[in-house]
C-alpha positions in Angstrom: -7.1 -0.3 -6.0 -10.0 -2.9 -6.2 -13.0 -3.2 -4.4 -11.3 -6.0 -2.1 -7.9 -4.2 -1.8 -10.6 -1.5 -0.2 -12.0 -4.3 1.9 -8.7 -4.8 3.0 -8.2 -1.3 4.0 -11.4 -0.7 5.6 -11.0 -3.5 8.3 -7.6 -2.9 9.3 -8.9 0.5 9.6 -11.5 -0.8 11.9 -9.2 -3.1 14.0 -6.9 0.1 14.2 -9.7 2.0 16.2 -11.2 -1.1 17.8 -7.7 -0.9 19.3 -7.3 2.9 20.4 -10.9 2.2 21.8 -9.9 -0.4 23.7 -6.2 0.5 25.0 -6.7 4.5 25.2 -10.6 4.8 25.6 -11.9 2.0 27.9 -14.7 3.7 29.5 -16.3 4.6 25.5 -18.8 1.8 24.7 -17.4 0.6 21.2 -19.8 -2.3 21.2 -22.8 0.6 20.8 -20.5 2.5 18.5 -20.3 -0.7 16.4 -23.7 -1.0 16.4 -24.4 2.6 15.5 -22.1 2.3 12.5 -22.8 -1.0 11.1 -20.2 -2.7 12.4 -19.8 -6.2 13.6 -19.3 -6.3 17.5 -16.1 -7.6 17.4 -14.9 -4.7 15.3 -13.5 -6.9 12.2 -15.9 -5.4 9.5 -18.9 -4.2 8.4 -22.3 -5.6 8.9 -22.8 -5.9 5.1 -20.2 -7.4 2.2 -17.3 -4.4 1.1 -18.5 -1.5 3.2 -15.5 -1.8 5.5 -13.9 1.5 5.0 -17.4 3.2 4.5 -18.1 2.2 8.3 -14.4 3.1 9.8 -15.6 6.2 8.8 -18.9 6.4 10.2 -17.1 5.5 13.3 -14.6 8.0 13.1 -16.9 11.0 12.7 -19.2 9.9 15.2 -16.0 9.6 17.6 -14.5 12.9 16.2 -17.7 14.6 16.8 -18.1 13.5 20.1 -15.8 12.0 23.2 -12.5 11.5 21.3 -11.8 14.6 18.9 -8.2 14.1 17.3 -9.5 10.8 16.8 -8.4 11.1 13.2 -4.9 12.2 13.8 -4.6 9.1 15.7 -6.1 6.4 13.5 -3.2 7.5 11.0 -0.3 7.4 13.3 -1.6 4.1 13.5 -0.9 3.2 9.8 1.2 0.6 8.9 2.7 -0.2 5.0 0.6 -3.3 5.3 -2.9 -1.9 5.5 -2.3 -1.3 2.1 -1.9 -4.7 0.6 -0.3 -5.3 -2.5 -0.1 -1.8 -3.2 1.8 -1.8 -0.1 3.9 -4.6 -1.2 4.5 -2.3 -4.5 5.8 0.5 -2.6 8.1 -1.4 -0.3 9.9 -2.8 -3.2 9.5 0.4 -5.1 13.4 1.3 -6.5 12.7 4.7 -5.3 10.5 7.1 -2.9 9.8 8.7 -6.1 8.1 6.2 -7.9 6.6 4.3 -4.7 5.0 7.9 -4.3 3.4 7.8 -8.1 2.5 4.7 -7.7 0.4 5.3 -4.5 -1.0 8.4 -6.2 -1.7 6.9 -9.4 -3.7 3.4 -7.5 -5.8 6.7 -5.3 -6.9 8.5 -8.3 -7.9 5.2 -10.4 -10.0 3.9 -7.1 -13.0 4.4 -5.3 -10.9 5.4 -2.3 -12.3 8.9 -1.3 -9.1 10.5 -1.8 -7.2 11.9 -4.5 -3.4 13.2 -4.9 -0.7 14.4 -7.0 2.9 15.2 -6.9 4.3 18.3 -7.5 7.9 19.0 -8.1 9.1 22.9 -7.6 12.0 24.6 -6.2 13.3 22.4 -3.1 10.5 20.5 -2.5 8.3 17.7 -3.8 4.8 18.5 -3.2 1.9 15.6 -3.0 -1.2 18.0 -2.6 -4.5 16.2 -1.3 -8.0 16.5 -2.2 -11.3 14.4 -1.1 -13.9 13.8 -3.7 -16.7 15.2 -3.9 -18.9 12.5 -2.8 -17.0 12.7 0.6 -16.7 16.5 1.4 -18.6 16.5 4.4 -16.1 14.3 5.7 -13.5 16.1 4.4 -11.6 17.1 7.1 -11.3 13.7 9.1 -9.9 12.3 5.6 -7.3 14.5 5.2 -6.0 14.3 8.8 -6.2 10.7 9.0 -4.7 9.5 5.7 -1.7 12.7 5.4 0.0 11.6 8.4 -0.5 8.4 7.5 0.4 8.6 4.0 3.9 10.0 6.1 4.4 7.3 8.2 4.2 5.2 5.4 7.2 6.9 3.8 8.9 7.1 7.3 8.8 3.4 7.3 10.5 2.9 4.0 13.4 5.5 4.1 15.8 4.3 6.0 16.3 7.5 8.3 13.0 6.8 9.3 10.9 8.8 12.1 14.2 10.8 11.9 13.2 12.4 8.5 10.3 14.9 8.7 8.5 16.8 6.2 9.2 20.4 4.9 5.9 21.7 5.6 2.2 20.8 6.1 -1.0 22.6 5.5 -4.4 21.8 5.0 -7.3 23.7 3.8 -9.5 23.9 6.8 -9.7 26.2 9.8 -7.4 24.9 12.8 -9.4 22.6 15.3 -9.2 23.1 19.0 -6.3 20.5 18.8 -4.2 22.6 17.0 -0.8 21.3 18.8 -1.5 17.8 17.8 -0.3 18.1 14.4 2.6 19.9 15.2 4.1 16.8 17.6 2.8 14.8 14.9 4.6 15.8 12.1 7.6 17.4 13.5 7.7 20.6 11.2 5.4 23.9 10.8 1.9 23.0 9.9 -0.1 26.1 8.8 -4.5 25.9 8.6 -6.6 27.9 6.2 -4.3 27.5 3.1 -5.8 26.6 -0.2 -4.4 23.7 -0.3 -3.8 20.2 1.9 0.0 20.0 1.0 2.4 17.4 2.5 5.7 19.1 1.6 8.9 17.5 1.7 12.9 17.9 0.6 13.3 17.2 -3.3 16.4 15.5 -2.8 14.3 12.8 -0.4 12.1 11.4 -3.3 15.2 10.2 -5.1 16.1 7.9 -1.5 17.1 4.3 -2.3 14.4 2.3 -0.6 16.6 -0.1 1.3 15.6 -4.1 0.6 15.7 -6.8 3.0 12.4 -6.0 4.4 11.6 -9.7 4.5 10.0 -9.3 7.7 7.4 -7.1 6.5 6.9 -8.4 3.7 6.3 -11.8 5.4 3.2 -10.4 7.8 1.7 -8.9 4.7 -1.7 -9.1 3.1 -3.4 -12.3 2.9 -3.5 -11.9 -1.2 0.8 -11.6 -0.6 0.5 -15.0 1.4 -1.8 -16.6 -0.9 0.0 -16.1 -3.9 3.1 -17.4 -1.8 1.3 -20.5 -2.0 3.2 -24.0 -1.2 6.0 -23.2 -4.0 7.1 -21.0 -1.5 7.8 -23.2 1.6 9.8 -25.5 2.5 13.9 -25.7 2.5 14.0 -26.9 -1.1 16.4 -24.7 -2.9 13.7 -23.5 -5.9 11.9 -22.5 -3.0 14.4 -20.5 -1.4 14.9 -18.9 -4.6 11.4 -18.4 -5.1 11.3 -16.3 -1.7 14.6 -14.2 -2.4 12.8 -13.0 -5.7 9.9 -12.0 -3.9 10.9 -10.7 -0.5 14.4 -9.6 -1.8 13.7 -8.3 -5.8 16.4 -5.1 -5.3 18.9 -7.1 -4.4 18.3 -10.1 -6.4 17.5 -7.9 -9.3 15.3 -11.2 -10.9 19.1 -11.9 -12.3 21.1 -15.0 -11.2 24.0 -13.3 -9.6 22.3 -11.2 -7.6 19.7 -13.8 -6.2 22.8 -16.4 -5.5 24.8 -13.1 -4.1 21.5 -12.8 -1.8 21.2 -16.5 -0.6 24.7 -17.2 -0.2 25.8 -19.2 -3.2 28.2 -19.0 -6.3 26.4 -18.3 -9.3 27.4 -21.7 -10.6 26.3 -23.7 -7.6 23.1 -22.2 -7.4 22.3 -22.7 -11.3 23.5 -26.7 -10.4 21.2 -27.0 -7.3 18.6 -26.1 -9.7 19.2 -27.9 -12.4 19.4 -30.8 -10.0 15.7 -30.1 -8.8 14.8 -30.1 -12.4 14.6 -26.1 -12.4 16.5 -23.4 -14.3 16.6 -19.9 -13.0 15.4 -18.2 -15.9 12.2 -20.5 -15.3 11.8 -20.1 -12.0 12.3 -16.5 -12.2 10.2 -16.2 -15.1 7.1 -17.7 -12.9 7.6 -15.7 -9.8 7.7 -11.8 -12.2 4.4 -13.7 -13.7 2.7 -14.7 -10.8 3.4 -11.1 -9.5 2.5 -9.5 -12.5 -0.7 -11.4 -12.5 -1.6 -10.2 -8.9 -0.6 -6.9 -9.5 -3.1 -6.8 -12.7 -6.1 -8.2 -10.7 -5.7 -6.5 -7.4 -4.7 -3.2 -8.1 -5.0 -0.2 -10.6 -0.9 -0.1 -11.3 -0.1 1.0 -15.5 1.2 -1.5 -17.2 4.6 0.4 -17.5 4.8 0.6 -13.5 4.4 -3.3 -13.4 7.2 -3.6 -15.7 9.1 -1.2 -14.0 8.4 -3.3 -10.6 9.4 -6.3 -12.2 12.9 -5.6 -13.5 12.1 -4.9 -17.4 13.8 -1.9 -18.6 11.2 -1.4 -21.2 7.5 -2.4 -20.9 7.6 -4.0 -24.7 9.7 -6.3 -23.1 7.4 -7.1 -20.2 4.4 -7.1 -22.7 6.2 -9.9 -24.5 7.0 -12.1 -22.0 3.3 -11.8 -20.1 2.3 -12.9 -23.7 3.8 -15.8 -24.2 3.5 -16.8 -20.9 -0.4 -16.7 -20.3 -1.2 -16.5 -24.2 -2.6 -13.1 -24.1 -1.5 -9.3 -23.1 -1.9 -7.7 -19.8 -4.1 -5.4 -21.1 -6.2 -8.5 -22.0 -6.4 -10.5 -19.0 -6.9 -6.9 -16.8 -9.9 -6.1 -18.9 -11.1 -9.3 -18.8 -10.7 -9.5 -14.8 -12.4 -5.9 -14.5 -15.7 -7.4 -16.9 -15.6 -10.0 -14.7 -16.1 -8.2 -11.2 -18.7 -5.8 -12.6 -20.6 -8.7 -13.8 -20.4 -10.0 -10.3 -21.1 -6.6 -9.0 -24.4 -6.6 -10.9 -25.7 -10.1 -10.1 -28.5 -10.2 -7.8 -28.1 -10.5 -4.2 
C-alpha cells in the first residue's frame, strides 16, 4: 500500500467521521476538532501533504477520549470496500475470500499502515489475528476496534450472504470498555476481552466462498486511480470500449478469454471477434492492454507479489505473466516496481 493509497484511506476516513459528526453529533464542534487535529475545516484532509490517516486518528482519540466513546466502533461500521482503493478493487475481483483475505494481509504488513495481520487456518475456523505496530500502541485499542469490524464488513460486502454471515468468534486483547454491548450488536457472535490475542474468527469453509462478479456498480464509484486508469478508452458505446469495461468490471466472468467476455456482453463469440476486427482491434490485443494497464497500476499503487498479480489477472503461472509484462513494456515487473519505489523515495527526500 503506497503512501498515496494511504492518502486515500486517511480522508475517506476523515469524511466518514466528518459525517457521524455531523448526522449523529450536531451539538460537538468539529470545526475546533479539526482544528485541534490538523485538519482542514471542511473535514477533506490534513492540514499538511499525506498525513490523512495520521489526523483521522488524532481525531478519533480525542473523540474516543472524550464526548463520543465507541467512536471507533462506529467509524468501522462505516467502512466501505472502496476506502481501500485498488487494493479494494483487488479484493472485489479476488476469485476467492481466501485469497482477497491474503492479499489484504499481505498489502498491511508491506505498508506503513499501523496495522498488521495474518491468517491462520486450524480446526473449523480461519483465523486472521491482529496486531498494531509498535509505533502505534498507545493507540492500540482504537485501531483494533475500528479497522476488525471494518475489515468484516468488508468481507460482508463481498460474500454474497452478506450481513447474513457472521463471524465465529471475536476477541481482542484489551480489557472490555464501558461499551461492552456494542461489539456484541456489532458483530453478531460472542466477543470475549482480555485474550491474548485480537482474533477475528470465522467458518473455514467461508474462506473458500466464490466472490460473486457483476459488481459493476461498485466498481464504477471506485477510487479516483480506478477512474483514471479508465481513461477515455473506456467510454463511449464503441464496441472495444465495451469490451474494455467487461474485462475490467466483469474479469470472473469474462475470464480475459473471448467466450466469456462475448458470453458477458451478449454476443457470439464470432460476432464479437468481427466487431472488432471491424474497429481495427483483435481481442487478444485489447485484452492484452487492459491485464497490462492493470498490472501496471497494481505495481505502482500497491504492495501486491508479483504472483498475486498474475493470479488476479488470469495467468495460471506467474512465468507466464512475467513474459507477457516483458514484452509488453520491455522490462520485468520487478523492474518497473523497483524503479517506481526509487522514484517516490527520491521524491520523498527532495526538499520542501
Amino acid at each position: 500500500m503506497q503512501l498515496f493509497e494511504l492518502e486515500h484511506m486517511g480522508r475517506r476516513r476523515l469524511a466518514a467521521l466528518r459525517d457521524i459528526l455531523h448526522s449523529r453529533y450536531p451539538q460537538i464542534d468539529s470545526r475546533q476538532i479539526a482544528m485541534d487535529c490538523g485538519i482542514k475545516s471542511d473535514w477533506s484532509q490534513a492540514t499538511s501533504e499525506n498525513r490523512s490517516l495520521q489526523a483521522a486518528l488524532r481525531a478519533l482519540t480525542q473523540l474516543r477520549d472524550g464526548p463520543v466513546p465507541d467512536i471507533a466502533l462506529q467509524l468501522g461500521d462505516q467502512a466501505q470496500i472502496t476506502d481501500s482503493g485498488l487494493l479494494g478493487y483487488a479484493v472485489l475481483t479476488a476469485p476467492t475470500v481466501l485469497q482477497a483475505a491474503r492479499i489484504t494481509s499481505h498489502a498491511l504488513n508491506q505498508s506503513n499502515y499501523l496495522l498488521r495481520n495474518k491468517i491462520v487456518m486450524s480446526g473449523e475456523h480461519a483465523r486472521t489475528v491482529f496486531t498494531v505496530a509498535g509505533t502505534a500502541r498507545s493507540q492500540s485499542e482504537q485501531i483494533l476496534e475500528m479497522s476488525m469490524i471494518a475489515v468484516w464488513r468488508c468481507i460482508q460486502a463481498i460474500i454474497p450472504s452478506g450481513r447474513a454471515v457472521t463471524p465465529s468468534y471475536v476477541t481482542f486483547n484489551f480489557p472490555a470498555p464501558p461499551y461492552k454491548d456494542r461489539f456484541s450488536e456489532l458483530f453478531a457472535c460472542p466477543v470475549e476481552f482480555n485474550s491474548s490475542h485480537s482474533v477475528l474468527a470465522m467458518p473455514k469453509s467461508l474462506v473458500h466462498v466464490t466472490i460473486p462478479s457483476g459488481n459493476a456498480e461498485l466498481i464504477r464509484t471506485f477510487s479516483s486511480e480506478l477512474k483514471q486508469l479508465l481513461g477515455d478508452g473506456y467510454r463511449g458505446n464503441s464496441i472495444t470500449a465495451r469490451v474494455r469495461r467487461a474485462l475490467i468490471e466483469n474479469p470472473q466472468s469474462c475470464a480475459y478469454s473471448l467466450e466469456g467476455t462475448a458470453k458477458q456482453l451478449n454476443i457470439a463469440p464470432r460476432s464479437l471477434r468481427r466487431y472488432l476486427s471491424q474497429n481495427g482491434h483483435s481481442f487478444r490485443q485489447v485484452c492484452l492492454e487492459v491485464r497490462m494497464q492493470l498490472a501496471q497500476q497494481y505495481l505502482h499503487s500497491s504492495n501486491m507479489p508479483l504472483k498475486a498479480i498474475a493470479y488476479q489477472l488470469g495467468y495460471k503461472h506467474a512465468s507466464n505473466f512475467n513474459r507477457a509484462f516483458c514484452d509488453y513494456f520491455g522490462a520485468p515487473p520487478e523492474t518497473l516496481r523497483r524503479r517506481r519505489q526509487e522514484t517516490n523515495a527520491n521524491s520523498a527526500n527532495l526538499p520542501k
